[in-house]
C-alpha positions as CSV (number, residue, x, y, z in Angstrom):
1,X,-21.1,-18.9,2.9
2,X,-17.9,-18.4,3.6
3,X,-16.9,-17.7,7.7
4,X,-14.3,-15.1,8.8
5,X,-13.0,-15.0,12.2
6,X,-11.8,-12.0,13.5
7,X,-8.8,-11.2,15.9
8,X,-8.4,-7.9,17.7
9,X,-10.6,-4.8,16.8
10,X,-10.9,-4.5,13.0
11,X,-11.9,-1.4,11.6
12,X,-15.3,-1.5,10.6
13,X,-14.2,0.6,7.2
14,X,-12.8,-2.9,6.6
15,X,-15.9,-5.3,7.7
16,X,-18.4,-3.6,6.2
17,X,-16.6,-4.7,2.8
18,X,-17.6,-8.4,3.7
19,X,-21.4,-9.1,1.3
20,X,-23.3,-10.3,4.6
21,X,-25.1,-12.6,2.2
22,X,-22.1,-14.3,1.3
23,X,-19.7,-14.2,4.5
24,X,-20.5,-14.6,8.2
25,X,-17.8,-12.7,10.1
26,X,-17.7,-12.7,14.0
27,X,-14.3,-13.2,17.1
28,X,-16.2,-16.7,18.0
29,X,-16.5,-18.1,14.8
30,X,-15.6,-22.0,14.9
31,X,-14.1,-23.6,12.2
32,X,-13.6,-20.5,9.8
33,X,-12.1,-20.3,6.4
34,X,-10.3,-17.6,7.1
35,X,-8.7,-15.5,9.9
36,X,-8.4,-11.7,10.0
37,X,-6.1,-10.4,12.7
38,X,-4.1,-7.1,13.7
39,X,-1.4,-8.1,16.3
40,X,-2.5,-10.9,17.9
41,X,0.3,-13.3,18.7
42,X,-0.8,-16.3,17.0
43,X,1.9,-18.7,17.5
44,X,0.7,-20.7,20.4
45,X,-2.6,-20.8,18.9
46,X,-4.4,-23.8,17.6
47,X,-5.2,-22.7,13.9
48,X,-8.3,-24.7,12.9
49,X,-7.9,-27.3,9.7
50,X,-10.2,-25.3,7.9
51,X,-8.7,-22.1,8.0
52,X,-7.7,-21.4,4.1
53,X,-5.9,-17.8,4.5
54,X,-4.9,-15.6,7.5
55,X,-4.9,-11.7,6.3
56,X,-3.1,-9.2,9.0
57,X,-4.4,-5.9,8.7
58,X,-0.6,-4.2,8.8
59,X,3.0,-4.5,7.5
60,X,4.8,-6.5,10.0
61,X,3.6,-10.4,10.2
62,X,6.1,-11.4,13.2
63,X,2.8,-12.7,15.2
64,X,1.3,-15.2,12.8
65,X,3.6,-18.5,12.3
66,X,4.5,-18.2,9.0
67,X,6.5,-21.4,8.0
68,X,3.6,-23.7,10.0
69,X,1.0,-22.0,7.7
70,X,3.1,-22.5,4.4
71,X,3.6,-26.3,5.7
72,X,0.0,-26.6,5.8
73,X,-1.1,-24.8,3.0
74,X,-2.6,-21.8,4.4
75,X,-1.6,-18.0,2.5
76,X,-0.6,-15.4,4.7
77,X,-1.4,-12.1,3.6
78,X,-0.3,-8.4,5.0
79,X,-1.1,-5.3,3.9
80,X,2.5,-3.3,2.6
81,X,1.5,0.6,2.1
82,X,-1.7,0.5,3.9
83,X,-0.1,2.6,6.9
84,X,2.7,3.9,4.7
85,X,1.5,7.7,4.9
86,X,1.0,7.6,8.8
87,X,4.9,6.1,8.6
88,X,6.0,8.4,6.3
89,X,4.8,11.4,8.5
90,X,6.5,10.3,11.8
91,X,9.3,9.3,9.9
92,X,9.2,13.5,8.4
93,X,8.9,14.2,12.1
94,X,11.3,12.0,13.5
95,X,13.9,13.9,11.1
96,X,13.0,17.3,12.0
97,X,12.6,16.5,16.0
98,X,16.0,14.3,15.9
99,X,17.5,18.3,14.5
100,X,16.2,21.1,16.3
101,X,15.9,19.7,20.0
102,X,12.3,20.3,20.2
103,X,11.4,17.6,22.5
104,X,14.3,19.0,24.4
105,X,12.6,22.7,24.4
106,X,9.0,22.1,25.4
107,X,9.9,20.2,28.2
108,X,12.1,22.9,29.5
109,X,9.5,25.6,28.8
110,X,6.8,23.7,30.7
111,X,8.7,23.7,33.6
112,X,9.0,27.3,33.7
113,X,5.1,27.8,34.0
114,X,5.4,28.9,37.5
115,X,7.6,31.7,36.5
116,X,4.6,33.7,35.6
117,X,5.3,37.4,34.5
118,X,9.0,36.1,33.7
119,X,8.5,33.8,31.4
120,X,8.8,35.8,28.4
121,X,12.4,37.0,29.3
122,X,13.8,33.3,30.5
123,X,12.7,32.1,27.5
124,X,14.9,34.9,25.1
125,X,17.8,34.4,27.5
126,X,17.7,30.5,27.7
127,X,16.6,29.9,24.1
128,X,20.2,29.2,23.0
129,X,20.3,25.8,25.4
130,X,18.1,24.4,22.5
131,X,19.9,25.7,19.0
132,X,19.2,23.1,16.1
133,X,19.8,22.4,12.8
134,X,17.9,22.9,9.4
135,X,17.2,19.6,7.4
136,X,17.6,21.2,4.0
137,X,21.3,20.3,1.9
138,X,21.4,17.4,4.4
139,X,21.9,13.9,2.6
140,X,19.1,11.0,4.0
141,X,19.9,7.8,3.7
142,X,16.6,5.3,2.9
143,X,17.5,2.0,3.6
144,X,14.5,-0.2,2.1
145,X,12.4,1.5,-0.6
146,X,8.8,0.0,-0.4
147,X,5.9,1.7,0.0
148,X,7.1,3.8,2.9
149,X,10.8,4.3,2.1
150,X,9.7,5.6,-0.9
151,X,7.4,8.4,0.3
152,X,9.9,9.0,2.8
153,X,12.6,9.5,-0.4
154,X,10.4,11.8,-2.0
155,X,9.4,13.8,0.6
156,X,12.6,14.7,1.8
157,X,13.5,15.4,-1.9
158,X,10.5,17.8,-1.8
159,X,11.8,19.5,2.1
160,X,15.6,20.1,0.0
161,X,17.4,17.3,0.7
162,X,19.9,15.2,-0.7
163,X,18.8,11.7,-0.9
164,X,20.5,8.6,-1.1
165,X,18.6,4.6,-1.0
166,X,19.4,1.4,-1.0
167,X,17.6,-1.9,-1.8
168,X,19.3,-4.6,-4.1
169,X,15.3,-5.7,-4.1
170,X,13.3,-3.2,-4.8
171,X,10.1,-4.2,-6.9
172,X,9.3,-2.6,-10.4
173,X,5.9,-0.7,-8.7
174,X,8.3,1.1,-6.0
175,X,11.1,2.2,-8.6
176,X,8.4,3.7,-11.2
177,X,7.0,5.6,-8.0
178,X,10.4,6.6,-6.6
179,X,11.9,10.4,-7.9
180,X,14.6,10.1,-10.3
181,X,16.3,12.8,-7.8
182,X,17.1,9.7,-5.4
183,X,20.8,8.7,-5.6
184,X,21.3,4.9,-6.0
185,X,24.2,3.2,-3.5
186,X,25.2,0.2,-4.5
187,X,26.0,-1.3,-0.9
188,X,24.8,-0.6,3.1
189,X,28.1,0.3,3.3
190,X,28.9,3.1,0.6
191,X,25.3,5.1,2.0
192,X,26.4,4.7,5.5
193,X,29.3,6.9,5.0
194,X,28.0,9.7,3.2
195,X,24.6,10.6,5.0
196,X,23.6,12.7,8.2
197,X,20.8,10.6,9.0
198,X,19.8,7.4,8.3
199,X,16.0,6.2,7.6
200,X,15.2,2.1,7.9
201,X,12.3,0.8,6.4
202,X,12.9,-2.7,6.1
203,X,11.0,-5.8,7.2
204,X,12.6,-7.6,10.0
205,X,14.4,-11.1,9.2
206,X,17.1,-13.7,9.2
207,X,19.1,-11.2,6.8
208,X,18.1,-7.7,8.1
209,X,18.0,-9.0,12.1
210,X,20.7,-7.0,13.4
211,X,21.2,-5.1,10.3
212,X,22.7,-2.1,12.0
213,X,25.6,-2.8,14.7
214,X,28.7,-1.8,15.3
215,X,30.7,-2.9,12.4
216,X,27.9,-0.9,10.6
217,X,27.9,2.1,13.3
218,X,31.9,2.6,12.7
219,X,31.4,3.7,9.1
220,X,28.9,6.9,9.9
221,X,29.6,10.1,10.0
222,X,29.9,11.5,14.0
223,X,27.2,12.3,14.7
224,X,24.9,11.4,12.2
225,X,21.0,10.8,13.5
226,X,19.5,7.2,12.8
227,X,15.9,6.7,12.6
228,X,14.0,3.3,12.9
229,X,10.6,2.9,12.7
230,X,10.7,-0.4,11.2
231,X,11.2,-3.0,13.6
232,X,13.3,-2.9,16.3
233,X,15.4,-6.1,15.9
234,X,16.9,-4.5,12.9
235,X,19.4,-2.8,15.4
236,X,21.6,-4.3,17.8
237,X,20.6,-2.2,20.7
238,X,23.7,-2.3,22.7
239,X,25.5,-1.6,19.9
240,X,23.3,1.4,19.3
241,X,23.8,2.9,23.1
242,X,27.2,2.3,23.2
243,X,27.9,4.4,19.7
244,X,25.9,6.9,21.7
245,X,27.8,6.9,24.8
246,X,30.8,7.4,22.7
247,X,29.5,10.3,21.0
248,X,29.6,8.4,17.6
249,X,26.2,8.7,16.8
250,X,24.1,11.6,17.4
251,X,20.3,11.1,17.9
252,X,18.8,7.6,17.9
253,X,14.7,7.7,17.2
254,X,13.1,4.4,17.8
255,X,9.0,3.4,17.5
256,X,10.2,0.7,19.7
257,X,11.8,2.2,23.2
258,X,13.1,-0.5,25.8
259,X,14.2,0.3,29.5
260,X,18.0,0.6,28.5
261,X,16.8,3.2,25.6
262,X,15.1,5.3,27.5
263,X,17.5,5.9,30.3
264,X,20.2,6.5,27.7
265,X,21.0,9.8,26.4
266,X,20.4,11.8,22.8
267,X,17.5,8.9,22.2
268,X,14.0,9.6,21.3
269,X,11.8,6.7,22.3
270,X,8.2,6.9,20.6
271,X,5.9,4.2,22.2
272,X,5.2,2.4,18.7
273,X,3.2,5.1,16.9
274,X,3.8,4.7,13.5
275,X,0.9,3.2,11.9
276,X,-1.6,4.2,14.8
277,X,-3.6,6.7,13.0
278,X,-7.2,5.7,12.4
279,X,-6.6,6.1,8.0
280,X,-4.0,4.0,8.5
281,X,-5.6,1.7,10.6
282,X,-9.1,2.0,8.2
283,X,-6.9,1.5,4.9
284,X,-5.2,-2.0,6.3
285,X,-8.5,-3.5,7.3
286,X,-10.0,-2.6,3.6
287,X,-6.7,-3.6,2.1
288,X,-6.8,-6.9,4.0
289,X,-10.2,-7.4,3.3
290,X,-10.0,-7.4,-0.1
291,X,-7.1,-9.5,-0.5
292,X,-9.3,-12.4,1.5
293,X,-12.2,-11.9,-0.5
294,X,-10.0,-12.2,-3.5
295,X,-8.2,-15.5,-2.5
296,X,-11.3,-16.9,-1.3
297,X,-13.8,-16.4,-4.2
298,X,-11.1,-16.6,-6.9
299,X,-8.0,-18.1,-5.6
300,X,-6.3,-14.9,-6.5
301,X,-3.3,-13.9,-4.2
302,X,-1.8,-10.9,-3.6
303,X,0.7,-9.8,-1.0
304,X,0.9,-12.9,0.2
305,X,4.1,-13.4,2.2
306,X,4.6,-17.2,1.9
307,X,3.2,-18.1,-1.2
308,X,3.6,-16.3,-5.0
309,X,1.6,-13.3,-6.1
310,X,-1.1,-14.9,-8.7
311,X,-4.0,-14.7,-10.7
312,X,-5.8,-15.7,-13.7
313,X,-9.2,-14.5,-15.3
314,X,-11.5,-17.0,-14.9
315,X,-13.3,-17.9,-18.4
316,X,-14.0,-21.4,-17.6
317,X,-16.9,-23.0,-15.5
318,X,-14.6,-24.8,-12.8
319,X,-11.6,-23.6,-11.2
320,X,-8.8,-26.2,-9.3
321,X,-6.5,-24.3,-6.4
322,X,-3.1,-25.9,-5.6
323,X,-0.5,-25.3,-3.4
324,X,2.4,-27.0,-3.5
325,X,6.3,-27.7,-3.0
326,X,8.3,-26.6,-5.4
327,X,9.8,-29.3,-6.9
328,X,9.6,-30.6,-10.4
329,X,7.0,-32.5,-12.4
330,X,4.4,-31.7,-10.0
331,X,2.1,-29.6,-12.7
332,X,3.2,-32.5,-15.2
333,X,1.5,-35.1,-12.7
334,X,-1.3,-32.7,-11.4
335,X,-1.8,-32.4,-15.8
336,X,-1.8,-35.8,-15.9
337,X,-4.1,-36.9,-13.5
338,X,-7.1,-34.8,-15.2
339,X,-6.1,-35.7,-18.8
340,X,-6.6,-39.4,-18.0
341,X,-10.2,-38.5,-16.3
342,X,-11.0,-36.9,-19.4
343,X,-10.8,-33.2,-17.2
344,X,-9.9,-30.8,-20.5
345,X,-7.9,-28.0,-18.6
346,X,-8.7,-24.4,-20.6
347,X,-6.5,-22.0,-18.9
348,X,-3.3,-22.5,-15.9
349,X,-1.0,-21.1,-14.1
350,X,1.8,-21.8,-11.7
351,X,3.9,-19.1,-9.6
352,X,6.8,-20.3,-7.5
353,X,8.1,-18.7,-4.3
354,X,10.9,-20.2,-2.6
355,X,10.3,-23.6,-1.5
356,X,6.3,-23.1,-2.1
357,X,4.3,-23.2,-5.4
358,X,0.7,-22.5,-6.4
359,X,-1.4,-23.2,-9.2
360,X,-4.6,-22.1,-10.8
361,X,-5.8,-24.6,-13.1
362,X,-9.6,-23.8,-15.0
363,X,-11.3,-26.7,-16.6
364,X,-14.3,-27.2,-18.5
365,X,-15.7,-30.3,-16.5
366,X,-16.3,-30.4,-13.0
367,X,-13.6,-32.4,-10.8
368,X,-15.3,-35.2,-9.3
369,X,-14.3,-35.9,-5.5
370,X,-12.0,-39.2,-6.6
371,X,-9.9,-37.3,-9.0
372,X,-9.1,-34.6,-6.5
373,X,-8.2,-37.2,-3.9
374,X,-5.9,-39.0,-6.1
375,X,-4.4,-34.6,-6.7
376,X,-4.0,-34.1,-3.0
377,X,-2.3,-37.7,-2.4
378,X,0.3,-37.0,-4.9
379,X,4.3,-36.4,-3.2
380,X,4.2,-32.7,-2.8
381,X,1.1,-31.3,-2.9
382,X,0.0,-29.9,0.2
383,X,-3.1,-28.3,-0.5
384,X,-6.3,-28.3,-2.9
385,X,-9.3,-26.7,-3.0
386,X,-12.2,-26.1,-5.9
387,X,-13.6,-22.5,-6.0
388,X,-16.9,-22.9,-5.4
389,X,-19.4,-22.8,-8.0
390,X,-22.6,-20.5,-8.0
């Protein structure tokens, strides 16, 4: 039985995928093998030794400590594309809102409703105030084409627009889905200076913290709109308002507003919507629920963040999980060790991420507790565990 503790509200789309007869799920759970959380901040929370995998139901993964899991063994899983259609259609929005002032407009009109039978005529006379402009034969520039920055791409291809993207890393899955109508830029830089508005997708780290500021704001067009409902770090705020003040930069839509935004002008502050639709919020859970079930009951992993995407059929009776630093000779020793207990291995595999590695290793005898003690004590590993048999 294998014991799932739950942070925040999960959708139940998600938890009813857990076999009852297998896994005990509950918020109180002590000692669970695995954690299931939505935004949580989990950082100055004591993470129990037992805890195997932590699956956020969403994109971002800035509230679970990432590097103290992969130090201690535990995957960390997300969901990337789960809430990339609710994304995609604010980000549609947030292009056509950032154009023809329509935010603007209905404010003004509602405060005409005491105007009663001359409301009709102030609108025609006034409607001017709130002229716009058309999307179509504008050029969008996609910075980061995963899941979402790739429906974005297209759809704007589909609405008549030119389309530019950038990503030096963008995955084999993305490009075959992308439309060959999307113009490749080489650098940040070269897009910048060609589009009228300016899409980010990205995940927010050490390289993309910052990503747009003023060195970056300096090569846009004037006026040109920027949209970012990725993460907010990913702009240097006071760079962003002051490009605004100067009349450098037209429109700024953010999914993360902060005081100084929202008293500046030509921003549009939208209080962190984009993945709060319940589809979005029902496809994550599944999508993180699968992934656990997965890992757990096969050792598979798959968008794991910390550790490397892996799995193997099983076609053998007993199945050895190891995680590991990446450094050599460690499947040579780990080989080693259940040679000389006479362990005959039928099937392995090892995936390396960065600093971390992980292995699935099948064997045709059982692995007696003494020879996975002597696996877990060797220099490097940090964590093993035996699927389960039966």
């Amino acid at each position: 039985m294998f014991r799932i503790r739950t942070m925040n509200k999960i959708s139940a789309v998600g938890l009813e995928l857990f076999p009852r007869d297998r896994y005990e799920v509950a918020s109180e759970l002590p000692n669970p093998d695995a954690i299931l959380v939505r935004s949580a901040v989990m950082q100055a929370q004591d993470i129990p030794d037992t805890v195997k995998a932590i699956a956020r139901a969403g994109a971002g993964y800035n509230n679970i400590p990432v590097e103290a899991c992969s130090e201690r063994g535990i995957v960390v899983f997300n969901t990337p594309g789960g809430n990339a259609n609710a994304v995609k259609e604010l980000a549609i929005a947030a292009l056509i809102l950032s154009s023809r002032n329509v935010l603007g407009a209905a404010n003004w009109a509602a405060s005409i409703a005491d105007r009663a039978d001359e409301v009709p005529d102030v609108v025609e006379k006034e409607k001017s105030r709130f002229e716009g402009h058309e999307i179509r034969g504008k050029t969008l520039g996609v910075v980061g084409l995963g899941a979402i920055g790739v429906m974005v791409a297209n759809d704007a291809i589909a609405l008549g627009m030119e389309v530019i993207g950038f990503d030096p890393y963008i995955s084999v899955d993305a490009a075959w889905n992308l439309s060959g109508q999307v113009q490749r830029a080489e650098t940040l830089d070269s897009l910048l200076g060609r589009c009228d508005y300016v899409t980010l997708h990205l995940p927010l780290e050490n390289t993309t913290k910052g990503i747009i500021n003023a060195d970056k704001l300096r090569l846009l067009k004037k006026g040109a709109r920027i949209i970012n409902l990725a993460r907010g770090g990913l702009v240097n705020e006071k760079d962003v308002i002051a490009a605004l003040e100067a009349g450098a930069l037209g429109i700024y839509v953010t999914d993360f507003p902060s005081a100084e935004l929202l008293n500046t002008k030509n921003t549009i502050c939208i209080p962190h919507l984009g993945a709060s639709t319940p589809e979005a919020e029902d496809n994550c859970a599944a999508m993180a629920v699968r992934q656990l079930m997965a890992y757990l009951e096969t050792g598979a992993i798959k968008n794991s963040v910390n550790f490397p995407r892996c799995q193997l059929d099983q076609k053998a009776p007993h199945r050895l999980l190891v995680a590991n630093r990446n450094i050599p000779n460690m499947v040579g020793q780990i080989t080693t060790i259940l040679a000389g207990a006479g362990i005959n291995i039928m099937d392995l595999i090892n995936h390396h991420r960065d600093e971390y590695a992980y292995n699935i290793i099948d064997t045709e005898q059982d692995i007696p507790p003494d020879i996975l003690e002597r696996i877990i004590a060797v220099d490097g590993i940090i964590r093993c565990r035996i699927i389960p048999q039966g």
